[in-house]
N, CA and C atoms of all chains as a GROMACS GRO file, in nm:
protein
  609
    1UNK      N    1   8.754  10.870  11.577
    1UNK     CA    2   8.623  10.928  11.543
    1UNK      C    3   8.521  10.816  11.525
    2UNK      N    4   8.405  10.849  11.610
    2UNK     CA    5   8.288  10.761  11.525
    2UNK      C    6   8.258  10.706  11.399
    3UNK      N    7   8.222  10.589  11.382
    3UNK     CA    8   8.220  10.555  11.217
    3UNK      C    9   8.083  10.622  11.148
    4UNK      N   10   7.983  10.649  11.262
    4UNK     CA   11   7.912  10.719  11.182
    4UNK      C   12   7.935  10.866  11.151
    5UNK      N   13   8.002  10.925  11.285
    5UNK     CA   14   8.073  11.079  11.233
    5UNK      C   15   8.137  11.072  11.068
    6UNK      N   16   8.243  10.945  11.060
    6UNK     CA   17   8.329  10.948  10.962
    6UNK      C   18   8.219  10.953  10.830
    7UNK      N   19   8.111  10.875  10.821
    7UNK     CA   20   8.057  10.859  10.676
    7UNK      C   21   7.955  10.979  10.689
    8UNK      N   22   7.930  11.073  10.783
    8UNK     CA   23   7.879  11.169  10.751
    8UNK      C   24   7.999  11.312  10.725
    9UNK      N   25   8.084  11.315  10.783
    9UNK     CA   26   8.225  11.387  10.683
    9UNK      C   27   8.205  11.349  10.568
   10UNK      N   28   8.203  11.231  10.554
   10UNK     CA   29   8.217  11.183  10.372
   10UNK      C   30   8.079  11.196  10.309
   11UNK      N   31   7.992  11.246  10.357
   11UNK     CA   32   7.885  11.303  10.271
   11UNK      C   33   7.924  11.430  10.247
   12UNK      N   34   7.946  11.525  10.341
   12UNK     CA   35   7.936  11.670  10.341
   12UNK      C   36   8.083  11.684  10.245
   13UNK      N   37   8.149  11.560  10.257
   13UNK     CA   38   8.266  11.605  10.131
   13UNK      C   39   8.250  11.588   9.996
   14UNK      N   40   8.086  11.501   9.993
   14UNK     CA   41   8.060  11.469   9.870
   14UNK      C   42   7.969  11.575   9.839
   15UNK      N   43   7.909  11.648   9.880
   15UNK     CA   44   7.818  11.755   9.862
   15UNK      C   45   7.919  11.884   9.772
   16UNK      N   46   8.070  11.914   9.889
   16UNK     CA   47   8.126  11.968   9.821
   16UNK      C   48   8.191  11.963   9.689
   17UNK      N   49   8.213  11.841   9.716
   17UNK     CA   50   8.233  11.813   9.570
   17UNK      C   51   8.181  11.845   9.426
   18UNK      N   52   8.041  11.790   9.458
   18UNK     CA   53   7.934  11.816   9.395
   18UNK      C   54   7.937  11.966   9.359
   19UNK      N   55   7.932  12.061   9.449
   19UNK     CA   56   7.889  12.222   9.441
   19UNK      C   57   8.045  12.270   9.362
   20UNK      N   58   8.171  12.197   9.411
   20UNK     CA   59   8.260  12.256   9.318
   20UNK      C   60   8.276  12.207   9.184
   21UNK      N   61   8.209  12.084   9.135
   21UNK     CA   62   8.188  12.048   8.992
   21UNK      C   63   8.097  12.146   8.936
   22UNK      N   64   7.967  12.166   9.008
   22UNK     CA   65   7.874  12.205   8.944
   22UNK      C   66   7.894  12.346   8.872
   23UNK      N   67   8.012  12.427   9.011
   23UNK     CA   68   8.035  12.545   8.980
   23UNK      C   69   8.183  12.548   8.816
   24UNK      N   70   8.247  12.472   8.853
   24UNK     CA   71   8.341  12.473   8.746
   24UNK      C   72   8.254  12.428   8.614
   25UNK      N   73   8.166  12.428   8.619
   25UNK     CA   74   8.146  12.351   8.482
   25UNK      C   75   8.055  12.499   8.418
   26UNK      N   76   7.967  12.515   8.536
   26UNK     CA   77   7.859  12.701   8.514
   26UNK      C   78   7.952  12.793   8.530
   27UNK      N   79   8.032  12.838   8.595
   27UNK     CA   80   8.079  12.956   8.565
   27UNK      C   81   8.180  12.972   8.483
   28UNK      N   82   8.243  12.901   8.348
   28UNK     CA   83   8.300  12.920   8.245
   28UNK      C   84   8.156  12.981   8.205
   29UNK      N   85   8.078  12.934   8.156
   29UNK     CA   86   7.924  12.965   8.095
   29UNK      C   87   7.864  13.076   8.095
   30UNK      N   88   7.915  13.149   8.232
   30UNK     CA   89   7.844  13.274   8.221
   30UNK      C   90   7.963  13.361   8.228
   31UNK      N   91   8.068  13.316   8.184
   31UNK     CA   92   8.217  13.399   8.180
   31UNK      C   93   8.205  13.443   8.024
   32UNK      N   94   8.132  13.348   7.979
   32UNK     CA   95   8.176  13.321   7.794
   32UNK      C   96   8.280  13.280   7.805
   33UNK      N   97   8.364  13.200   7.882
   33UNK     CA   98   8.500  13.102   7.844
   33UNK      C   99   8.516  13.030   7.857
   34UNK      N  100   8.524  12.928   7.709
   34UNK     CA  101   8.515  12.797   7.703
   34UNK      C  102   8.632  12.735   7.714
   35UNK      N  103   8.606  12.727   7.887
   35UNK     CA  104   8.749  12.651   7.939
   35UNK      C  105   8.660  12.501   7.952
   36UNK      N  106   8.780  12.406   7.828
   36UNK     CA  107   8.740  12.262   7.838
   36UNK      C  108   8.772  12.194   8.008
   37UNK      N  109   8.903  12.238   8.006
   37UNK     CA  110   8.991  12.160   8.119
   37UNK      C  111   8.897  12.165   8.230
   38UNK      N  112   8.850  12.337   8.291
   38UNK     CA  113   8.782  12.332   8.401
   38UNK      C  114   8.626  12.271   8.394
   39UNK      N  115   8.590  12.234   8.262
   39UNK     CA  116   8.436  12.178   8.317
   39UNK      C  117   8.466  12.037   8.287
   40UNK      N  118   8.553  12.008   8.216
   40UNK     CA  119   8.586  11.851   8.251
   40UNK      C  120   8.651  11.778   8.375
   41UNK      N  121   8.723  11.937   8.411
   41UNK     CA  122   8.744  11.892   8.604
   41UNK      C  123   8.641  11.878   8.646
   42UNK      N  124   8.566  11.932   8.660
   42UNK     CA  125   8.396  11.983   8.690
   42UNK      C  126   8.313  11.884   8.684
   43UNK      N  127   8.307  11.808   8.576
   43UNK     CA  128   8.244  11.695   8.564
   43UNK      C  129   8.278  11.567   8.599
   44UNK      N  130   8.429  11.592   8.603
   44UNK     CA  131   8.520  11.483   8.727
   44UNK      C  132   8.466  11.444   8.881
   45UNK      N  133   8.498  11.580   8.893
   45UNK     CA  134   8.381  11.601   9.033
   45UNK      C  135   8.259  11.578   9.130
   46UNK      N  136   8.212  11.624   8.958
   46UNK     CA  137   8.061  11.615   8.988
   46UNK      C  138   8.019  11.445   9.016
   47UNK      N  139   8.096  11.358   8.951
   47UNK     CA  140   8.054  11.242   8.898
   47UNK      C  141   8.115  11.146   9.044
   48UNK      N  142   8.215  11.233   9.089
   48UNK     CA  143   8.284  11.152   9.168
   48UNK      C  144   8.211  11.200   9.332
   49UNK      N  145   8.106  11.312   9.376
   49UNK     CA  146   8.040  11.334   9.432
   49UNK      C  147   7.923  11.239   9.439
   50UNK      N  148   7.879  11.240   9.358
   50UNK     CA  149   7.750  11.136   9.328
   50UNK      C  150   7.767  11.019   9.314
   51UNK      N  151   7.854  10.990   9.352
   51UNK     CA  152   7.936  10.849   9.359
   51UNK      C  153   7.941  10.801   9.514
   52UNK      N  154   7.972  10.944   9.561
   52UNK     CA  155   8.028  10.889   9.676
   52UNK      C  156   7.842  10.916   9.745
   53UNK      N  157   7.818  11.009   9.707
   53UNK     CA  158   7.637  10.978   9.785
   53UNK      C  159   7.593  10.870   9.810
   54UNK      N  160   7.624  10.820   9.683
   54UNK     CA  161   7.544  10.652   9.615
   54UNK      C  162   7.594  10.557   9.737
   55UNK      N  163   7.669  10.591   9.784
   55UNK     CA  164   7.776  10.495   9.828
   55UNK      C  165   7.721  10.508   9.954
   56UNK      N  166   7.725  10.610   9.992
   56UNK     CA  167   7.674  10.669  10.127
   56UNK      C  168   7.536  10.553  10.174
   57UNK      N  169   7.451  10.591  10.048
   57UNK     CA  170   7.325  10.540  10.077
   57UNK      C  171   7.328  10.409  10.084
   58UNK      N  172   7.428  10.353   9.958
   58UNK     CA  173   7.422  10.211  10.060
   58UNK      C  174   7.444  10.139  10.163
   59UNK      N  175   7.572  10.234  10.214
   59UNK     CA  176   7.648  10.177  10.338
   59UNK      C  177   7.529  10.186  10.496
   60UNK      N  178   7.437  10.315  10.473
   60UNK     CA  179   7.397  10.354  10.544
   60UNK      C  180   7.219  10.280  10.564
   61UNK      N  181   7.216  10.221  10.428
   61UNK     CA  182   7.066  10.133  10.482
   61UNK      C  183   7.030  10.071  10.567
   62UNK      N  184   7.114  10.032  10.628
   62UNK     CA  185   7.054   9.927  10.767
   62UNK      C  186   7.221   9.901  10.890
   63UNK      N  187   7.165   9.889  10.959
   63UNK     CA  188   7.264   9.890  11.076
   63UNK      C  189   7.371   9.768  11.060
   64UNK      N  190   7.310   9.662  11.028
   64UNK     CA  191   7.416   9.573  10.974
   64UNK      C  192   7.531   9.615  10.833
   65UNK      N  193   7.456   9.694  10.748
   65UNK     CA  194   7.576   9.721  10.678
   65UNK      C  195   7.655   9.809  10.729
   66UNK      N  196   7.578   9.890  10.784
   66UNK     CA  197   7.692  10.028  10.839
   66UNK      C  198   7.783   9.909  10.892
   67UNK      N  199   7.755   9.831  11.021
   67UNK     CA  200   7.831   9.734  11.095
   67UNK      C  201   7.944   9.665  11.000
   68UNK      N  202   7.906   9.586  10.891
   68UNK     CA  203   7.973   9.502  10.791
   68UNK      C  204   8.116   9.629  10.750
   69UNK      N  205   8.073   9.738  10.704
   69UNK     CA  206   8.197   9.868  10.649
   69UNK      C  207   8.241   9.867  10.756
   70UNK      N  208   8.207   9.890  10.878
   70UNK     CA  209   8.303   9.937  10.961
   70UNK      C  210   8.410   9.809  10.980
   71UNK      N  211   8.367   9.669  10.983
   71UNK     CA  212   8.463   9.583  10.999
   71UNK      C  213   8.532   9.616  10.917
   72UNK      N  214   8.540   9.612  10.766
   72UNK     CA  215   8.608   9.586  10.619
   72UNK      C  216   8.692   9.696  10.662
   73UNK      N  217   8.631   9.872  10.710
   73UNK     CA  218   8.744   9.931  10.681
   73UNK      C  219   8.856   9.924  10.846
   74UNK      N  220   8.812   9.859  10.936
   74UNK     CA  221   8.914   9.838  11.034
   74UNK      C  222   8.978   9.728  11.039
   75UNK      N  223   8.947   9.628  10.979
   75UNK     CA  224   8.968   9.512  10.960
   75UNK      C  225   9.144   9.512  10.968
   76UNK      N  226   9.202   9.491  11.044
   76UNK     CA  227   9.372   9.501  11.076
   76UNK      C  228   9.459   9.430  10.960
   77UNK      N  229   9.388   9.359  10.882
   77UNK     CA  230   9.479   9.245  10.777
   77UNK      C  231   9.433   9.344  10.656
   78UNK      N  232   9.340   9.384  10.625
   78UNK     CA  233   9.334   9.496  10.545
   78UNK      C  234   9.410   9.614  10.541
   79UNK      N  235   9.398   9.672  10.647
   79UNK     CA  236   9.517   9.777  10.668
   79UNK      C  237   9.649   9.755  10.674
   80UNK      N  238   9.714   9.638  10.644
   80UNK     CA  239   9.789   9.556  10.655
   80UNK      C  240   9.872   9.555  10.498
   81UNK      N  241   9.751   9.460  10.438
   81UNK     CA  242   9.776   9.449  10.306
   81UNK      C  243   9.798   9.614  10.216
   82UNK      N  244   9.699   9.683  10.268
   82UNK     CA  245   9.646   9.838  10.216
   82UNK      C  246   9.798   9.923  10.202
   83UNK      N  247   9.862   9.879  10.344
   83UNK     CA  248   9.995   9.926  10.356
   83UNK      C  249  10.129   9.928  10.282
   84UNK      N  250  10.144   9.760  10.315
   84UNK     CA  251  10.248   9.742  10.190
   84UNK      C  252  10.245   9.731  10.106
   85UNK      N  253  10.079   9.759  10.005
   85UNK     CA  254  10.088   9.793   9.848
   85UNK      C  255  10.099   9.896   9.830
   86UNK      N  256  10.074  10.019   9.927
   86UNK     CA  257  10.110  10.128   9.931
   86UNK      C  258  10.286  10.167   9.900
   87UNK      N  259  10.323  10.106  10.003
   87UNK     CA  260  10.500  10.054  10.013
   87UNK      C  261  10.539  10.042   9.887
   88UNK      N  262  10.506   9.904   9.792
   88UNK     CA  263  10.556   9.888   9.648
   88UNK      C  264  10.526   9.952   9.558
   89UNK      N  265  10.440  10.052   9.578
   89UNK     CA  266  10.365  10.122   9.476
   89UNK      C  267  10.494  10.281   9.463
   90UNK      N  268  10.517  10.259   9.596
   90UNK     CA  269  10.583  10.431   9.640
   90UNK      C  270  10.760  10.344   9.602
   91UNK      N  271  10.784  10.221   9.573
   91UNK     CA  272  10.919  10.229   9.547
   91UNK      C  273  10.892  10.177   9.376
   92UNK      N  274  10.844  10.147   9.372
   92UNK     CA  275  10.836  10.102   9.224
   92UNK      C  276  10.804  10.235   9.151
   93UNK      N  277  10.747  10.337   9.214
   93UNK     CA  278  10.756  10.459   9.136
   93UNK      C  279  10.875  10.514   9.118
   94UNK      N  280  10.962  10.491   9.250
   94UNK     CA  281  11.091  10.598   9.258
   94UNK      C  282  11.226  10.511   9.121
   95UNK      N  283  11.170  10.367   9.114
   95UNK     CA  284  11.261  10.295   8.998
   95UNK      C  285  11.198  10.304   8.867
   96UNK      N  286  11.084  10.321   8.876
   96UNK     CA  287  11.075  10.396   8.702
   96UNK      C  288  11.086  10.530   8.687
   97UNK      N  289  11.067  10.614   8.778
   97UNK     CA  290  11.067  10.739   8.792
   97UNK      C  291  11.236  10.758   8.711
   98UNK      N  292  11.342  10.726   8.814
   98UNK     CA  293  11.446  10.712   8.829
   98UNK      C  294  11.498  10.654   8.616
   99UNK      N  295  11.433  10.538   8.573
   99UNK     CA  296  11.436  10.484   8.458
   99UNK      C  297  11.430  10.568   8.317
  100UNK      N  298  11.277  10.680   8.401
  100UNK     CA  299  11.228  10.778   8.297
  100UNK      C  300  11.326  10.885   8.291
  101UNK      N  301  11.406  10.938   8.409
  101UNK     CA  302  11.451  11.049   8.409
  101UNK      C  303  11.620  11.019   8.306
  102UNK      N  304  11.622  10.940   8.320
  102UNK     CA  305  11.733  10.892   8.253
  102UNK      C  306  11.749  10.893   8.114
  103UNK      N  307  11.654  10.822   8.052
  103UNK     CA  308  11.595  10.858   7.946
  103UNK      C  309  11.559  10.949   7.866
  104UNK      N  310  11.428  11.005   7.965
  104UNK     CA  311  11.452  11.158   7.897
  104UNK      C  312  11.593  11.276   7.871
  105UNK      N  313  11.670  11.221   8.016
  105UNK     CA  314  11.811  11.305   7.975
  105UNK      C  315  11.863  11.286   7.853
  106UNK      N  316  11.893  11.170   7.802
  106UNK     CA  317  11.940  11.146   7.701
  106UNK      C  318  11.882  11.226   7.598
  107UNK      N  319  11.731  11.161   7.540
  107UNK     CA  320  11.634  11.219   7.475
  107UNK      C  321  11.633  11.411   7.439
  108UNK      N  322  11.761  11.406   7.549
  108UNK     CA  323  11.706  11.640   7.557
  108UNK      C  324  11.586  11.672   7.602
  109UNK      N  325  11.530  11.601   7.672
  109UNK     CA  326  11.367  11.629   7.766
  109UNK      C  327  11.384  11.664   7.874
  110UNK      N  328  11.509  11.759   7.891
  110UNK     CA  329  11.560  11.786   8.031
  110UNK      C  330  11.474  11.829   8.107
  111UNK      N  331  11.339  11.933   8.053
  111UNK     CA  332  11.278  12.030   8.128
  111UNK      C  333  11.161  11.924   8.231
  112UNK      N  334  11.107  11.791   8.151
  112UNK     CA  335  11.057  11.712   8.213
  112UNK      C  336  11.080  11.597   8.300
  113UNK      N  337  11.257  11.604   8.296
  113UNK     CA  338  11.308  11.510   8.327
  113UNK      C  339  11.329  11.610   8.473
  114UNK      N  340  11.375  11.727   8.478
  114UNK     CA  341  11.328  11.786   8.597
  114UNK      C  342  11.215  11.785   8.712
  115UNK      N  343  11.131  11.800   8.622
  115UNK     CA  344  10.989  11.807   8.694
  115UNK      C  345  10.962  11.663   8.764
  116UNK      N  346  10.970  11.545   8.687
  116UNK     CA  347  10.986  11.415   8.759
  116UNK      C  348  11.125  11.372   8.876
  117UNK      N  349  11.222  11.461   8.867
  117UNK     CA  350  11.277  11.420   8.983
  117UNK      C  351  11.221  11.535   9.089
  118UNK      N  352  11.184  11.656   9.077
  118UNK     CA  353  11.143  11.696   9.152
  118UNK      C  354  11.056  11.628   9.231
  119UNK      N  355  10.941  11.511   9.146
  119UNK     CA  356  10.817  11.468   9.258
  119UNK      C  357  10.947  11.373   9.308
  120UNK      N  358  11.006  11.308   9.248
  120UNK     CA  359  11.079  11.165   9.356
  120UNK      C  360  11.140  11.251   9.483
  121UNK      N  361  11.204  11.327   9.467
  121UNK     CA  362  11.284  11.421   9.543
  121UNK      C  363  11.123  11.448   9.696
  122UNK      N  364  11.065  11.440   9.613
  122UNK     CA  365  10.926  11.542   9.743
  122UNK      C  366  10.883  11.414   9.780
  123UNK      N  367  10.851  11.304   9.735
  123UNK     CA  368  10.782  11.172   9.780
  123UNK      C  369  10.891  11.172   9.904
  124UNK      N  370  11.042  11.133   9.850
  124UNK     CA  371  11.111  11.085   9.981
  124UNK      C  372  11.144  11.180  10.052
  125UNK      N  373  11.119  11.318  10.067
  125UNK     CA  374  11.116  11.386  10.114
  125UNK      C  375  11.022  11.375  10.255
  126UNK      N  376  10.863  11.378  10.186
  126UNK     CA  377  10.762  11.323  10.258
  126UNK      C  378  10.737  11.178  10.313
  127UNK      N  379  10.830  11.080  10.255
  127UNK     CA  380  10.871  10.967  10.324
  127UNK      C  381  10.951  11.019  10.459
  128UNK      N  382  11.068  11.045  10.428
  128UNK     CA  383  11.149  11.081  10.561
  128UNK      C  384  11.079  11.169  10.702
  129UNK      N  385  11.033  11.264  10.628
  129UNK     CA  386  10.918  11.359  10.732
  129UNK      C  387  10.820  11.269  10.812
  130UNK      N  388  10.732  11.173  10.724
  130UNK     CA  389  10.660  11.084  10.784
  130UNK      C  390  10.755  10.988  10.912
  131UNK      N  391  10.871  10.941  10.834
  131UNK     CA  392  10.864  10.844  10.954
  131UNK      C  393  10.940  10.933  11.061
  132UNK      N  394  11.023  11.025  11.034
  132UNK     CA  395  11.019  11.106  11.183
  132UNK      C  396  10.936  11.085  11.285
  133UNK      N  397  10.827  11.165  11.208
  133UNK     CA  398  10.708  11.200  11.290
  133UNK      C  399  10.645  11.079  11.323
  134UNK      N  400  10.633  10.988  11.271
  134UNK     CA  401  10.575  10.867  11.306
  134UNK      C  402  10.669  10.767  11.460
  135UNK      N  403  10.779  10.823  11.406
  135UNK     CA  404  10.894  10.731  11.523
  135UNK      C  405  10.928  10.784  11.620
  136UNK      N  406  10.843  10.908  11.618
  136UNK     CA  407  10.843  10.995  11.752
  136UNK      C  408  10.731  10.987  11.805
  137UNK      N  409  10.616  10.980  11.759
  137UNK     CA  410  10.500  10.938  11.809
  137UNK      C  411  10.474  10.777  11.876
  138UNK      N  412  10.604  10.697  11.794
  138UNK     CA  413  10.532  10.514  11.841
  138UNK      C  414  10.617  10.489  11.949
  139UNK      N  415  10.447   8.178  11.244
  139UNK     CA  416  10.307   8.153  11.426
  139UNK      C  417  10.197   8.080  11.378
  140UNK      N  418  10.175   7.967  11.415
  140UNK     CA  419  10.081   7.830  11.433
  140UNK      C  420   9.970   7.915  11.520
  141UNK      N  421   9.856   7.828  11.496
  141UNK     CA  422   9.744   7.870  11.560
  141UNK      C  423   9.656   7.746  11.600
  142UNK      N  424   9.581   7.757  11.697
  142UNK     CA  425   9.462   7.662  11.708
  142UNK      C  426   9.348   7.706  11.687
  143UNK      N  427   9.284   7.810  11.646
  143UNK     CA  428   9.174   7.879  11.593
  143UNK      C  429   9.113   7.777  11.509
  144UNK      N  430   9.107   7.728  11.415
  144UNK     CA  431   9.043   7.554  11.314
  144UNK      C  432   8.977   7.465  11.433
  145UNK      N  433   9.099   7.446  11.505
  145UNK     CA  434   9.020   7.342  11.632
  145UNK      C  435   8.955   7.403  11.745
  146UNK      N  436   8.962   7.484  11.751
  146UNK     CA  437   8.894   7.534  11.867
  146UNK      C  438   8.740   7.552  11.826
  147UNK      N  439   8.740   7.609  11.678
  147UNK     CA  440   8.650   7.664  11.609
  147UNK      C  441   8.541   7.582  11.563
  148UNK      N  442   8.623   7.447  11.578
  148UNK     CA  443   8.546   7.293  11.544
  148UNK      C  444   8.464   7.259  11.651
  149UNK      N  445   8.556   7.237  11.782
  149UNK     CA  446   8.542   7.225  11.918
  149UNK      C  447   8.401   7.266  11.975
  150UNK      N  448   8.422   7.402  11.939
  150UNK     CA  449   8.304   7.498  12.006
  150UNK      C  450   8.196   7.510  11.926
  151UNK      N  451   8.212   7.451  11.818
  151UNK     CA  452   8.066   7.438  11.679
  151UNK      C  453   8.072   7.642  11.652
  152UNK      N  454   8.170   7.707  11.625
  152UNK     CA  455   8.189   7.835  11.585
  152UNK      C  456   8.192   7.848  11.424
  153UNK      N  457   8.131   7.923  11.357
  153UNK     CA  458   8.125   7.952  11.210
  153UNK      C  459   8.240   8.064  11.206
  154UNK      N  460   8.346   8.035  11.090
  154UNK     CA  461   8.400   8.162  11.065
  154UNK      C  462   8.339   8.305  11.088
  155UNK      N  463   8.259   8.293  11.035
  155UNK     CA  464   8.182   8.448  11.013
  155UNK      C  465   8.146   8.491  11.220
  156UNK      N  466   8.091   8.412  11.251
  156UNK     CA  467   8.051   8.392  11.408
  156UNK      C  468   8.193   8.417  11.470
  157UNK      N  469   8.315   8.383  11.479
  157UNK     CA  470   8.422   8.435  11.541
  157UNK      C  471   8.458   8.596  11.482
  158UNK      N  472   8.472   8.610  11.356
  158UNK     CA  473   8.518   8.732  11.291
  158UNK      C  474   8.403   8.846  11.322
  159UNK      N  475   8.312   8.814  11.316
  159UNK     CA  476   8.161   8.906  11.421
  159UNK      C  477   8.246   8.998  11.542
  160UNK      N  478   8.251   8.853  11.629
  160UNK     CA  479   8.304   8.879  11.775
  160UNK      C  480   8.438   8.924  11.773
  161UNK      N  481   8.507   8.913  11.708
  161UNK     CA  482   8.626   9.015  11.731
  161UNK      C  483   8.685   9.089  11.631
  162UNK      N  484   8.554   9.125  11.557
  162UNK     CA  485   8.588   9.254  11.477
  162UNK      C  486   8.700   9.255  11.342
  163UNK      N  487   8.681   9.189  11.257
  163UNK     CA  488   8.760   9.126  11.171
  163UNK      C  489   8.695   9.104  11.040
  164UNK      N  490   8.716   9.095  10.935
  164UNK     CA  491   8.636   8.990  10.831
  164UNK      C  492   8.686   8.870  10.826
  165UNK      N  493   8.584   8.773  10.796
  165UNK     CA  494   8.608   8.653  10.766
  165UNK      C  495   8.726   8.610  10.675
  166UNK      N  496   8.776   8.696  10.594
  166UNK     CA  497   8.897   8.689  10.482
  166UNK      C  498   9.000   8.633  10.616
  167UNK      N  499   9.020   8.745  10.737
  167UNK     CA  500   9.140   8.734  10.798
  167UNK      C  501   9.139   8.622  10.883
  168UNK      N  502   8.992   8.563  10.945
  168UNK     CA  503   8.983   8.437  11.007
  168UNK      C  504   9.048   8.333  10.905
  169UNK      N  505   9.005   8.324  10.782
  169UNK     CA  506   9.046   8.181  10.680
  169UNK      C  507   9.208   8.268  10.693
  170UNK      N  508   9.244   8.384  10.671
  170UNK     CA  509   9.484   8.415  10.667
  170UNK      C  510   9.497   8.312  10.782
  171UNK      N  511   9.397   8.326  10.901
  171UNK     CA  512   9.499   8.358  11.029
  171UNK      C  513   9.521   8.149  11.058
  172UNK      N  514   9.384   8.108  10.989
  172UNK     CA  515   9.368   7.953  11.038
  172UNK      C  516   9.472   7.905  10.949
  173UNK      N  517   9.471   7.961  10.818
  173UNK     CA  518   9.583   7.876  10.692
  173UNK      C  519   9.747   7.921  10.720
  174UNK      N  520   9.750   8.015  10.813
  174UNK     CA  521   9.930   8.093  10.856
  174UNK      C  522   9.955   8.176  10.725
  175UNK      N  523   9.887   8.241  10.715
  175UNK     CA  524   9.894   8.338  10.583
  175UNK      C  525   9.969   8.435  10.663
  176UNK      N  526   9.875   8.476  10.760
  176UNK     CA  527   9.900   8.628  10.819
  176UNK      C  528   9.879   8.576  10.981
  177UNK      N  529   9.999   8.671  11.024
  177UNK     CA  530   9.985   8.702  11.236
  177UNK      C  531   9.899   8.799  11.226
  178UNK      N  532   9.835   8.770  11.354
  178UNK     CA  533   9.757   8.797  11.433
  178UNK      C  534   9.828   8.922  11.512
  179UNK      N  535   9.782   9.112  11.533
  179UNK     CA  536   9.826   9.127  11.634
  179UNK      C  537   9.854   9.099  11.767
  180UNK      N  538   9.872   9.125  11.882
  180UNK     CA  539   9.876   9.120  12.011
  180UNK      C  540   9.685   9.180  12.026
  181UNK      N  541   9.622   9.220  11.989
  181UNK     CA  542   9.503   9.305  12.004
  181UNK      C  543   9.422   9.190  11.948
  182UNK      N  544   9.434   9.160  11.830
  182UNK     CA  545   9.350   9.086  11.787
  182UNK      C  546   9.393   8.883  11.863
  183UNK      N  547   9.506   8.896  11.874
  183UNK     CA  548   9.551   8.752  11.922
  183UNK      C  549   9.481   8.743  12.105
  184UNK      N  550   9.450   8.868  12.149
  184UNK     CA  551   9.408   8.885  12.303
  184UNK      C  552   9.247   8.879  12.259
  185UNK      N  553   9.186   8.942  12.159
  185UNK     CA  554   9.034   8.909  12.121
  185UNK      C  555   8.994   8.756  12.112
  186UNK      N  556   9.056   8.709  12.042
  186UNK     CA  557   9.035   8.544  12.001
  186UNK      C  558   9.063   8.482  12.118
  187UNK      N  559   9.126   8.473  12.206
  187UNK     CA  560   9.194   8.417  12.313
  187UNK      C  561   9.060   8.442  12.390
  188UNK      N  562   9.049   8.578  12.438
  188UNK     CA  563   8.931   8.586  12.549
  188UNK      C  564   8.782   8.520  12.472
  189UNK      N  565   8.752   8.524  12.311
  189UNK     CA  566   8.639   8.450  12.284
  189UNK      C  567   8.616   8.295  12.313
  190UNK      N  568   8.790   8.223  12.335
  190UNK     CA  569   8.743   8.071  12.303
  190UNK      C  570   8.737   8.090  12.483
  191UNK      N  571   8.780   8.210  12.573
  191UNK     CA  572   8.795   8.158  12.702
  191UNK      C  573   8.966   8.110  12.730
  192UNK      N  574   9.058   8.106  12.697
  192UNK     CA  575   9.171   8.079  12.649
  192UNK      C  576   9.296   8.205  12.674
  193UNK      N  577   9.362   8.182  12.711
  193UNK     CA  578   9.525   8.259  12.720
  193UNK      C  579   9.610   8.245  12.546
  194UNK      N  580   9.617   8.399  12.521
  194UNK     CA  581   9.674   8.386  12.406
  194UNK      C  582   9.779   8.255  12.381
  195UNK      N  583   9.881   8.258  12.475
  195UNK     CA  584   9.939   8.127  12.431
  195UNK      C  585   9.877   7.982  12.432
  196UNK      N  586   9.788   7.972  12.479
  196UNK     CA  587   9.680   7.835  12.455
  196UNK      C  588   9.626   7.819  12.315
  197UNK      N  589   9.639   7.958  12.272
  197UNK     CA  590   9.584   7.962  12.057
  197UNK      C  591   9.691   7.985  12.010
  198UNK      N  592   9.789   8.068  12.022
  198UNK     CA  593   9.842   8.068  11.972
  198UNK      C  594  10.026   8.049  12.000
  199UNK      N  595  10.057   7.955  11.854
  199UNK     CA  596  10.176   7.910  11.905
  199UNK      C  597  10.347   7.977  11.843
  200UNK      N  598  10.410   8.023  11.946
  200UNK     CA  599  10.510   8.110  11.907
  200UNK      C  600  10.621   7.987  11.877
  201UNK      N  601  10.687   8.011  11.745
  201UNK     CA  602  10.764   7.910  11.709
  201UNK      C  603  10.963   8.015  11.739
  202UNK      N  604  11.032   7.933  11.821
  202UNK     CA  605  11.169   8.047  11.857
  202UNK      C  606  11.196   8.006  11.735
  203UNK      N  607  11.288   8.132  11.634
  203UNK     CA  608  11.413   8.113  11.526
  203UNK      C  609  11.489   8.019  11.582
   0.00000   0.00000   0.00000
């Protein structure tokens, strides 16, 4: 895709964003229900929309910066590095994950000690799926 | 994998930033690729090659195990 297609997706995703903060935060309000969780999602949102505008507008001031992002985000040693911290991040979870669940067994925290092997269980799950699909495609 | 990218770069009076321009890179990965931090793909090792005018193996040097 075009890099300018791409940072105009990423506006119209920041717009949404925006409209689904704005709405989680107003329609508890006219519900009468003071749901904290959803307007503090809401304001998660909202904040993280207007963030990404901001962002927008800078990238987008002049042709050289658009130019400058597009290197940074194709930049091959970036995607590189981007990768295998990705890598240590996804095994260093599965060895504390693995640390916690143990623990909590002991502890009688079985019900949470569940729920955390469930995500390890779905990560390498979605590890394995990926590289299928990936080693059938390269 | 050794490189001649430093000398070439000297050679030709080229600014980091002025090579990493031309073949689409940041300057971070010109200073990996001159210090042997980081290889170069085949994509990017065929960019640098055609900028100095040069055959990838003329920049760059494959060392056998």
């Amino acid at each position: 895709m075009d890099f300018r297609k791409k940072l105009k997706v990423r506006l119209y995703v920041a717009i949404v964003y925006i409209i689904l903060g704005l709405a989680m935060i107003v329609i508890p309000l006219f519900l009468k229900n003071d749901n904290n969780f959803a307007s503090s999602l809401g304001f998660a949102f909202a904040v993280i929309g207007i963030a990404r505008i901001r962002q927008y507008k800078l990238i987008t001031k002049s042709e050289d910066s658009i130019k400058k992002r597009e290197i940074a985000e194709s930049d091959e040693r970036s995607i590189f590095i981007a990768s295998k911290a990705r890598g240590i991040a996804f095994f260093s979870y599965i060895i504390v994950a693995a640390l916690v669940i143990i623990v909590l067994q002991v502890l009688n925290y079985s019900q949470v000690a569940l729920i955390i092997s469930a995500t390890v269980c779905f990560m390498v799950l979605v590890y394995w799926l990926s590289y299928l699909i990936i080693s059938k495609r390269s | 994998m050794e490189n001649r990218i430093k000398d070439l770069r000297k050679e030709q009076n080229v600014t980091q930033q002025d090579l990493a321009d031309a073949v689409g890179v940041t300057r971070q990965t010109i200073i990996s690729l001159e210090n042997g931090k980081y290889n170069a793909s085949i994509q990017l090792a065929h960019k640098i090659a055609k900028y100095f005018s040069l055959t990838i193996e003329q920049v760059f040097i494959f060392e056998e195990e």
